[in-house]
C-alpha positions in Angstrom: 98.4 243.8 -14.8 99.6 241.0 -17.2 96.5 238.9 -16.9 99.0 235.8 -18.8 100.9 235.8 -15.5 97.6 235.4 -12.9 95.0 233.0 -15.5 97.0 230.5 -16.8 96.5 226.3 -16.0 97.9 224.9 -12.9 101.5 224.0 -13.2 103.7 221.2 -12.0 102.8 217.4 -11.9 101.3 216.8 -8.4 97.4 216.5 -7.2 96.0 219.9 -8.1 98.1 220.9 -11.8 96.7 220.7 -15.2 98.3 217.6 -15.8 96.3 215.5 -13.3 93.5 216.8 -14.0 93.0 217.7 -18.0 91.6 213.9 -18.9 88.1 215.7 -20.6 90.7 218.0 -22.7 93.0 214.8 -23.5 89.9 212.6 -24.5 89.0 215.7 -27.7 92.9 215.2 -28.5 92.1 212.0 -28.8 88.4 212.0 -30.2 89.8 214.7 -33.0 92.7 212.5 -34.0 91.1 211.3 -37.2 90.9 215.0 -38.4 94.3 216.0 -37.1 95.5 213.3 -39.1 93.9 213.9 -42.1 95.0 217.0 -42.3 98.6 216.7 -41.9 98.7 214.0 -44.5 96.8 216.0 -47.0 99.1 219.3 -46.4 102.7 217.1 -46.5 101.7 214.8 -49.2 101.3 217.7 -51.3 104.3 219.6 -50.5 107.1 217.3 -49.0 108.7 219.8 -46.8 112.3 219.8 -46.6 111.7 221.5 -42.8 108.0 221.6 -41.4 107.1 223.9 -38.6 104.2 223.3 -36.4 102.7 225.4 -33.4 100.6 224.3 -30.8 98.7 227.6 -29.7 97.6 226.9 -25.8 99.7 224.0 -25.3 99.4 224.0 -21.2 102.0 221.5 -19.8 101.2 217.7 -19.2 100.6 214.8 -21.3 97.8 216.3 -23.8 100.6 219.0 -24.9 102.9 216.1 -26.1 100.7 213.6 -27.1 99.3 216.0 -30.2 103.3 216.7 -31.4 104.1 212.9 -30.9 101.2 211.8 -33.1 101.6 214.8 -35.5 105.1 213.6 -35.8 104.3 209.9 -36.1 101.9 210.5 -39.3 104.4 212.4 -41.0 107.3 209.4 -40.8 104.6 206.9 -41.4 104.3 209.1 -44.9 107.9 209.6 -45.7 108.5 206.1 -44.9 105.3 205.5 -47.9 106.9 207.8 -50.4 110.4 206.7 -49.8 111.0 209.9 -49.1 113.6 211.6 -45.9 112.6 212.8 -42.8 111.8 216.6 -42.6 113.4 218.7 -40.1 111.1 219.5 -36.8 110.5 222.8 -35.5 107.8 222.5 -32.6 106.7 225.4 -31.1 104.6 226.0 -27.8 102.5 228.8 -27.5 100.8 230.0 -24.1 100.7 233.1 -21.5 103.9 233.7 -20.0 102.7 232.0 -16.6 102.6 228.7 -18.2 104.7 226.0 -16.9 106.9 225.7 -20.0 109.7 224.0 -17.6 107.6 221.7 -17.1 107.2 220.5 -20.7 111.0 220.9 -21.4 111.8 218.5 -18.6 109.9 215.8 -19.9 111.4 216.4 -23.8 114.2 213.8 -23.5 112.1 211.3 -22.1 109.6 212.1 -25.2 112.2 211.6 -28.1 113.7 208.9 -26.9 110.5 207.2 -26.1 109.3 209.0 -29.9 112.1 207.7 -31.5 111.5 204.0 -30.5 108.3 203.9 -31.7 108.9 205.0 -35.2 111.7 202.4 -35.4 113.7 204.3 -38.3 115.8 206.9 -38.2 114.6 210.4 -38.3 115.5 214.0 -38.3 116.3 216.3 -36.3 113.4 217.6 -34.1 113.6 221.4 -32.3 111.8 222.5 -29.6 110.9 226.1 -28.4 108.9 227.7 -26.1 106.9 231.5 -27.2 105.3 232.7 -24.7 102.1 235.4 -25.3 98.6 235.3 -25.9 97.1 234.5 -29.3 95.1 237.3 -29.8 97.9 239.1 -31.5 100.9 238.3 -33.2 103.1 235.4 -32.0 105.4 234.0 -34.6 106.6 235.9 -38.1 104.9 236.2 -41.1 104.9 232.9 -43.4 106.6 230.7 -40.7 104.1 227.4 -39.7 103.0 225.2 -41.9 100.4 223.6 -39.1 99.0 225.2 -36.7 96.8 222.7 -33.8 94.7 224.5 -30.5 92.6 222.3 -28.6 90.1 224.0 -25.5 91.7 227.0 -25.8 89.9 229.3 -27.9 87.0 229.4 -25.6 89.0 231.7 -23.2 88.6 235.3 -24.2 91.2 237.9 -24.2 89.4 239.9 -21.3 86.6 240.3 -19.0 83.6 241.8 -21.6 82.7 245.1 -20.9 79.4 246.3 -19.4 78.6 243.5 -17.3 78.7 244.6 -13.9 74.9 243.8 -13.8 75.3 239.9 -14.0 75.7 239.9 -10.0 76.9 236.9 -8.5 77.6 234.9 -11.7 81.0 234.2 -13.5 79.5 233.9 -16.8 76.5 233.8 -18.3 73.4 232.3 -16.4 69.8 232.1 -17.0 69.6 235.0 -14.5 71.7 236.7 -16.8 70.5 239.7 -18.2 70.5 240.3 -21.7 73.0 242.4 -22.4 75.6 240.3 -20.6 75.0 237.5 -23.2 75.5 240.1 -26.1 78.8 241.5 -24.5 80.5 237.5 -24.4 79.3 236.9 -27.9 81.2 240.3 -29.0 84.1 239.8 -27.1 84.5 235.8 -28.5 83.5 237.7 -32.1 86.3 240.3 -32.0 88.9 237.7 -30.2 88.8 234.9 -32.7 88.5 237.5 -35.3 92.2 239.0 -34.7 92.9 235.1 -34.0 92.2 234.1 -37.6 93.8 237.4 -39.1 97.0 236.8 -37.3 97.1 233.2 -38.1 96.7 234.1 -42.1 99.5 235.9 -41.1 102.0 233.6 -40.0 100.9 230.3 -42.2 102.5 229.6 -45.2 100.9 229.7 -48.2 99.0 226.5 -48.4 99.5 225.3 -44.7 96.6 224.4 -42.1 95.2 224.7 -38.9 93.0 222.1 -37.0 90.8 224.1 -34.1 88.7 222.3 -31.1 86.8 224.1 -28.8 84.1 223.2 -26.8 80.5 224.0 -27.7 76.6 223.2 -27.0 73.9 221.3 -28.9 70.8 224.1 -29.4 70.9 227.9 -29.3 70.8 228.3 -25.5 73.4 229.7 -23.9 72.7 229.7 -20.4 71.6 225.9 -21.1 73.2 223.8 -17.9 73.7 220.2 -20.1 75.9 221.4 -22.7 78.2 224.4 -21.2 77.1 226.1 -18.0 76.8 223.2 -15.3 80.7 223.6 -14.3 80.5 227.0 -14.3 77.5 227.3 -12.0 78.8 225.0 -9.7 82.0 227.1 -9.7 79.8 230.6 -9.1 78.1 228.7 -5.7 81.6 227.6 -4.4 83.0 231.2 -4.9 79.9 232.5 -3.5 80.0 230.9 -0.7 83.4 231.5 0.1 82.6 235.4 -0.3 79.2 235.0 2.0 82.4 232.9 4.9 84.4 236.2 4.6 81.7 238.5 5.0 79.8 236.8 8.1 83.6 236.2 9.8 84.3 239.9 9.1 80.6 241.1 10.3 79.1 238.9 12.9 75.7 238.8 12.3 73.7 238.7 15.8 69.9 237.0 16.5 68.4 241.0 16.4 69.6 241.1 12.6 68.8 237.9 11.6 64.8 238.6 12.4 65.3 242.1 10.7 
């Protein structure tokens, strides 16, 4: 089973998708803007690309996914305007599991460069757009073509279920019921993922080019702690829980004899 066409964000625009409900994920875009910005002034100020290529590795759909190229952009023309120097050519790439809503992103493009374009008040380049669907953890783009790679609250998602955890019953990830082994099996898996992460991103950079990384984390060396990264989680376990316990007691009626048993 192609597990990028089952987990994968909720698509479209209305009450339930990803883009009406990502505001924690937009507020680290935001909150990491500084960094972001640093970074692609330091790598274009010292190389002046004639055509800079940029990827946005678990990109979703909505207005987080745009807001990162449209700033990204914005800093760049802010420099070239600086140096008196032209506009570089654009080549934007968007990177998720093939179950993303990528229409959703291209729909809302020409609304985004003309919108991009009045803000920046001078005439730039031209700016491309492509879609590449497929997971990170392997090999997305060819060797030696980004110069800036961005992922923001993606990395946190693991490739695949860890093995050897059948043992953690009724939890979805680690718990302070957890048994030990279970936390040793995600810490292996998230080892080995962002492993093959950073050697296929050495792959396809150019020498001298960057990435900026956000994921979430916690505070102290607990992870089962519920304050810093297993609250939602929990509360996610209980509701599927429950749901499974509804099933079950429709499916096997429970009379007053067993209940006292």
């Amino acid at each position: 089973m192609d597990l990028g066409q089952v987990v994968h964000m909720n698509g479209g625009d209305g009450e339930t998708s990803y883009a009406k409900n990502s505001f924690h994920q937009g507020n680290a875009v935001s909150l990491t803007k500084p960094i972001r910005d640093e970074a692609i002034t330091s790598l274009y100020s010292k190389t002046l690309f004639k055509s800079l290529a940029i990827a946005d590795l678990g990109c979703s759909s909505g207005p987080n996914t745009l807001f990162v190229v449209s700033d990204i952009i914005m800093v760049v023309e802010k420099l070239c305007q600086q140096l008196n120097h032209s506009s570089p050519e654009y080549k934007i790439f968007f990177n998720d599991v093939s179950g993303n809503d990528f229409n959703n992103i291209f729909k809302s493009l020409d609304n985004f460069k003309e919108k991009l374009q009045d803000e920046i008040k001078t005439k730039m380049s031209s700016c491309y757009f492509f879609g590449v669907p497929g997971s990170f953890y392997s090999r997305v783009f060819p060797n030696r073509s980004l110069h800036f790679i961005h992922s923001s609250h993606s990395l946190q998602w693991l490739s695949k279920v860890p093995e050897g955890i059948e043992n953690n019953k009724s939890n979805i990830y680690i718990n302070y019921t957890s048994p030990s082994n279970v936390v040793k099996a995600y810490y292996d898996q998230f080892k080995r993922d962002f492993s093959v992460f950073l050697k296929c991103r050495a792959e396809e950079l150019v020498e001298g080019g960057c990435m900026v990384l956000t994921m979430p984390g916690r505070r102290n060396e607990d992870p089962c702690d519920i304050k810093y990264c297993c609250y939602y989680w929990e509360l996610l376990a209980a509701v599927l829980n429950g749901m499974v316990l509804e099933v079950y007691i429709y499916k096997h009626p429970i009379n007053e004899k067993e209940v006292f048993l």
